[in-house]
SERO-960664 format. One line per field, with one value per residue: residue in one letter; x, y negated, z negated of N, C-alpha, C in turn; residue number from 1. Coordinates in steps of 0.02 Angstrom, whole numbers. Each point is the difference from the previous one (the first is absolute). Example, Ala and Ser with C-alpha at 12.3 -4.5 7.8 and 13.67 -1.06 7.14 Angstrom:
// residues 2
aa: (A:S)
neast: (660:-18)
nnorth: (284:-53)
nup: (-390:36)
caeast: (-45:42)
canorth: (-59:-59)
caup: (0:-3)
ceast: (45:-39)
cnorth: (-60:-55)
cup: (0:-37)
i: (1:2)
This chain:
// residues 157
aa: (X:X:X:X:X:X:X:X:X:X:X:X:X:X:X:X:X:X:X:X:X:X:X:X:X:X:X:X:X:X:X:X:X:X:X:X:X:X:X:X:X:X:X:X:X:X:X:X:X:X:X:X:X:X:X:X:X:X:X:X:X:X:X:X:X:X:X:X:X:X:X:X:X:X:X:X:X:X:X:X:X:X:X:X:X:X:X:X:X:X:X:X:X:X:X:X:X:X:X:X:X:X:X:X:X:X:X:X:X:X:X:X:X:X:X:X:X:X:X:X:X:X:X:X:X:X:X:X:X:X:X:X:X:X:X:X:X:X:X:X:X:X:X:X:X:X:X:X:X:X:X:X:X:X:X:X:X)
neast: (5137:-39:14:9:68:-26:-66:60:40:-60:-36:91:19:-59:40:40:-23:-47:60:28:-60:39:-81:28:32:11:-6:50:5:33:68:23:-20:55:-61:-48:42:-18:-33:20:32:-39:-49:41:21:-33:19:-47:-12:-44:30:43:6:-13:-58:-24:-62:42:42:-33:-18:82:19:-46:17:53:-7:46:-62:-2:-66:-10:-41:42:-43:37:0:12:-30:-32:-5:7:-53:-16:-5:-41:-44:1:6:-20:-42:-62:-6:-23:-67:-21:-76:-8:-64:27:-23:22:33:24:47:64:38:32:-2:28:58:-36:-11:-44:-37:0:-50:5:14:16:32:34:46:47:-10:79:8:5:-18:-31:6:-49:36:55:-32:27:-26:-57:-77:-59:-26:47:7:-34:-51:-8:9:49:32:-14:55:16:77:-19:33:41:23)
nnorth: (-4193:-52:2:-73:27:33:-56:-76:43:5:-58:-8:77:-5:-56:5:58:-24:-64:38:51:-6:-19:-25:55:-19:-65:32:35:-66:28:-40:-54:10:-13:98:20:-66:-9:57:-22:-65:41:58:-72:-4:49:-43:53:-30:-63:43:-5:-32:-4:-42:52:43:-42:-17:56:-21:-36:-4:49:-26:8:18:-20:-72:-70:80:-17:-55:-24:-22:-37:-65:35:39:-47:-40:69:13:-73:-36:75:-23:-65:45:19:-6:67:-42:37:-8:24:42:68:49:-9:-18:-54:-13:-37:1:-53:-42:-20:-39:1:-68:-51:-27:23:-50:21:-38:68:-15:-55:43:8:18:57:2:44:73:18:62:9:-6:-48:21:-9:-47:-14:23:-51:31:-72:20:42:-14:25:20:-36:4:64:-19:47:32:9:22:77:-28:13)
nup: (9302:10:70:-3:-16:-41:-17:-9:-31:-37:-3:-18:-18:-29:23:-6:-53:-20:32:-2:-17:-56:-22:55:18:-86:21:36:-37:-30:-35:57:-44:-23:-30:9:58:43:-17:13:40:-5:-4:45:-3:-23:47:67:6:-19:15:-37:70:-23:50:33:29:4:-8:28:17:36:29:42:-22:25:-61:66:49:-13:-19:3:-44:11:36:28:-32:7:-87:41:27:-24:-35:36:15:-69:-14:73:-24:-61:63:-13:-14:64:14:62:1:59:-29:37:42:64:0:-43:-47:2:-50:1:-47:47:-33:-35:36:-58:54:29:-32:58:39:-67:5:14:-58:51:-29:18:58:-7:62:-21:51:0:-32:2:-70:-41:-34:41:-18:-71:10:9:-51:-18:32:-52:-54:-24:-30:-64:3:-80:-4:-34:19:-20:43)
caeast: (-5:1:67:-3:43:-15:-65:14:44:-40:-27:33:15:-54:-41:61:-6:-58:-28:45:-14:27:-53:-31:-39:-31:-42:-69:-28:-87:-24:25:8:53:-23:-9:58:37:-49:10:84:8:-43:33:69:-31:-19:-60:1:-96:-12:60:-42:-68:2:3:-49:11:51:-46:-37:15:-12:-75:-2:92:-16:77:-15:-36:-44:-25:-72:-19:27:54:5:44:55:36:36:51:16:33:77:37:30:41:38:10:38:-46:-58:-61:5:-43:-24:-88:-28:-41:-49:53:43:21:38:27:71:73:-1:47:18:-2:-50:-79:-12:-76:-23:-36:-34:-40:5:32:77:29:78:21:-28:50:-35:19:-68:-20:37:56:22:18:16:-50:-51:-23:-45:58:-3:-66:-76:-45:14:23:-6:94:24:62:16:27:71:84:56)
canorth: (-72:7:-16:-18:7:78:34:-6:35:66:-26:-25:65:50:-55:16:73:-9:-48:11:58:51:79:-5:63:-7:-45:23:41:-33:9:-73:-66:-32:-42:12:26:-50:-2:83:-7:-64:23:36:-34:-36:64:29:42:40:-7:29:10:-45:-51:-69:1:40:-22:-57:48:19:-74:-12:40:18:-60:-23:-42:-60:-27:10:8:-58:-44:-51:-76:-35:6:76:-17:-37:42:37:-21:9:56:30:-44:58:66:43:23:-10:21:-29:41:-17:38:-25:83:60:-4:-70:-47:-10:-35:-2:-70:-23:-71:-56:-49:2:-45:1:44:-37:55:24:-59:-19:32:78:23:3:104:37:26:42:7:-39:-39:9:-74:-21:-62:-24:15:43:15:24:71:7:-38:-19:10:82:17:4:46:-24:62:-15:19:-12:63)
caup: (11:82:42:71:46:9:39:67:27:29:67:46:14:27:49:41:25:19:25:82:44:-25:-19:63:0:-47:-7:61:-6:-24:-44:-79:39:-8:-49:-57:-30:-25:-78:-26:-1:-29:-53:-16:-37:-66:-36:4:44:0:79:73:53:6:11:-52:-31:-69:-34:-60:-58:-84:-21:-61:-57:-53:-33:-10:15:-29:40:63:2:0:57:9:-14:-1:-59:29:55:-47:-46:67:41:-65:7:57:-3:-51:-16:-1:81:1:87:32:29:23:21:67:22:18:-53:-43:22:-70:-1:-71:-22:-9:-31:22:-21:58:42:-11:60:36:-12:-82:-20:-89:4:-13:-1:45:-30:61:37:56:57:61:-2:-46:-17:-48:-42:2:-36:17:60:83:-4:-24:31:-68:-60:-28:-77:0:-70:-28:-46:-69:-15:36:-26)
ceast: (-1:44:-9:51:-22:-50:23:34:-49:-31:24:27:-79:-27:56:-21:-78:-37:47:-5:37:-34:-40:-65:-51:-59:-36:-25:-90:3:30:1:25:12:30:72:54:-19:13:77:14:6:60:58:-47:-37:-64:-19:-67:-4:20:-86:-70:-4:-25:-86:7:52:-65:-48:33:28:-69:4:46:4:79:-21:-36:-21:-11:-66:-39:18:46:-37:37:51:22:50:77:37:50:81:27:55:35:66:48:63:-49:-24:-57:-28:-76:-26:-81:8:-43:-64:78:62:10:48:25:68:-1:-7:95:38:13:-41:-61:-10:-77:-45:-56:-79:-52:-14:33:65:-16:71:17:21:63:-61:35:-72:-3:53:44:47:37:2:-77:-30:-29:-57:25:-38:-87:-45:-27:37:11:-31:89:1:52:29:-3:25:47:55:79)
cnorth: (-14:-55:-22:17:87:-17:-19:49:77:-39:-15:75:25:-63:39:54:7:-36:1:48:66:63:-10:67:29:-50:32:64:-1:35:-62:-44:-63:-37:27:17:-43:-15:45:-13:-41:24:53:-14:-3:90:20:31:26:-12:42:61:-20:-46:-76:-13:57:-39:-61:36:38:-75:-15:64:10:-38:-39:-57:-56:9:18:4:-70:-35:-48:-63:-45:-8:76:-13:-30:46:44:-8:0:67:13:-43:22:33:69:14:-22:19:-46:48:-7:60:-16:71:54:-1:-61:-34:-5:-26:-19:-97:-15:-55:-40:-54:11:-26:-24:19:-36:40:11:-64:13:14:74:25:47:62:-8:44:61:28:-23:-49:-16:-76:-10:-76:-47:6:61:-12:14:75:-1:-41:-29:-6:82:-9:6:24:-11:75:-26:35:-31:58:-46)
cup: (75:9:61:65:4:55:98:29:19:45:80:23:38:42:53:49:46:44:67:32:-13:-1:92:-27:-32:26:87:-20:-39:-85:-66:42:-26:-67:-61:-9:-34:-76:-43:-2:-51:-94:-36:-21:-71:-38:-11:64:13:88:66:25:-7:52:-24:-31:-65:-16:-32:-32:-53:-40:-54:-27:-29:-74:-19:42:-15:66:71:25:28:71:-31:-6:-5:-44:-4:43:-34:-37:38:6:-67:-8:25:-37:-37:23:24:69:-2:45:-6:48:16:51:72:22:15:-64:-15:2:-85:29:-58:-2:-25:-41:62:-8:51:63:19:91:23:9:-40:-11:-94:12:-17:-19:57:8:67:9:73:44:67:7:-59:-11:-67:-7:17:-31:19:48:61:-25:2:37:-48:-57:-21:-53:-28:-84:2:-8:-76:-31:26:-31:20)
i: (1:2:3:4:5:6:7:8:9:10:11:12:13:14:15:16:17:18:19:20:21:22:23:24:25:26:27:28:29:30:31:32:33:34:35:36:37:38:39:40:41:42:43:44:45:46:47:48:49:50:51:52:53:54:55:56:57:58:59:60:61:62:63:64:65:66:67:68:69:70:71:72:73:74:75:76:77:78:79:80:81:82:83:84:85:86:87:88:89:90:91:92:93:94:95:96:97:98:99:100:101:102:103:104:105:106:107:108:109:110:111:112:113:114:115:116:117:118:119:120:121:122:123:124:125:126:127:128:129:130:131:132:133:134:135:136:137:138:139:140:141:142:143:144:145:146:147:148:149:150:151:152:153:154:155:156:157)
């Protein structure tokens, strides 16, 4: 059954570990970049483990082929969008992700309420983000240039 005080408490431990330079070395060495591990940590409270050393363009190739994953095949729309913060609201992992040439970009859809994104001109749900800029509680247009793609787990352990 999913759990909203479980998914804050893996979000609020691997935001902790990931977002203060803890892996410094790890992230200069060029072989992680912060995302996926954060995503892979997030993922490893809920007993899915396909992610540990991927980075975040193989962590969404196994996303669109895991069939433990919903709607990853689909751009994000405005009732993907709703569907999103719904889940997250749950209890449920939701990650939010977009393949780049060098590497990609994956985070985590947070409980809370929508915000609306001047940006997109619609509402978004609101993601914790590790990278380039290490955030919580913003929309996902803070993490993303473009509309993501966004999956669901649909195991809960």
């Amino acid at each position: 059954m999913a759990s909203v005080p479980k998914l804050l408490d893996a979000i609020g431990q691997s935001y902790d570990v990931y977002s203060h330079g803890t892996f410094e070395k790890v992230r200069a060495s060029g072989v992680a970049t912060y995302c996926n591990l954060f995503v892979s940590g997030i993922c490893g409270f809920y007993k899915y483990d396909k992610f540990l050393g991927l980075l975040a363009n193989d962590i969404i190739e196994v996303i669109e082929n895991d069939k433990e994953w919903d709607d990853s095949k689909n751009p994000v729309l405005t009732k993907g969008m709703g569907k999103a913060q719904h889940f997250a609201n749950q209890g449920c992992v939701v990650l939010a992700y977009s393949k780049g040439e060098e590497h990609g970009h994956v985070c985590i859809i947070r409980p809370g309420l929508m915000v609306y994104s001047n940006k997109w001109k619609m509402w978004v749900p609101k993601c914790v983000s590790i990278g380039k800029n290490n955030f919580t509680g913003k929309g996902i247009n803070w993490a993303f240039s473009d509309r993501p793609h966004i999956a669901f787990l649909v195991r809960i352990i």
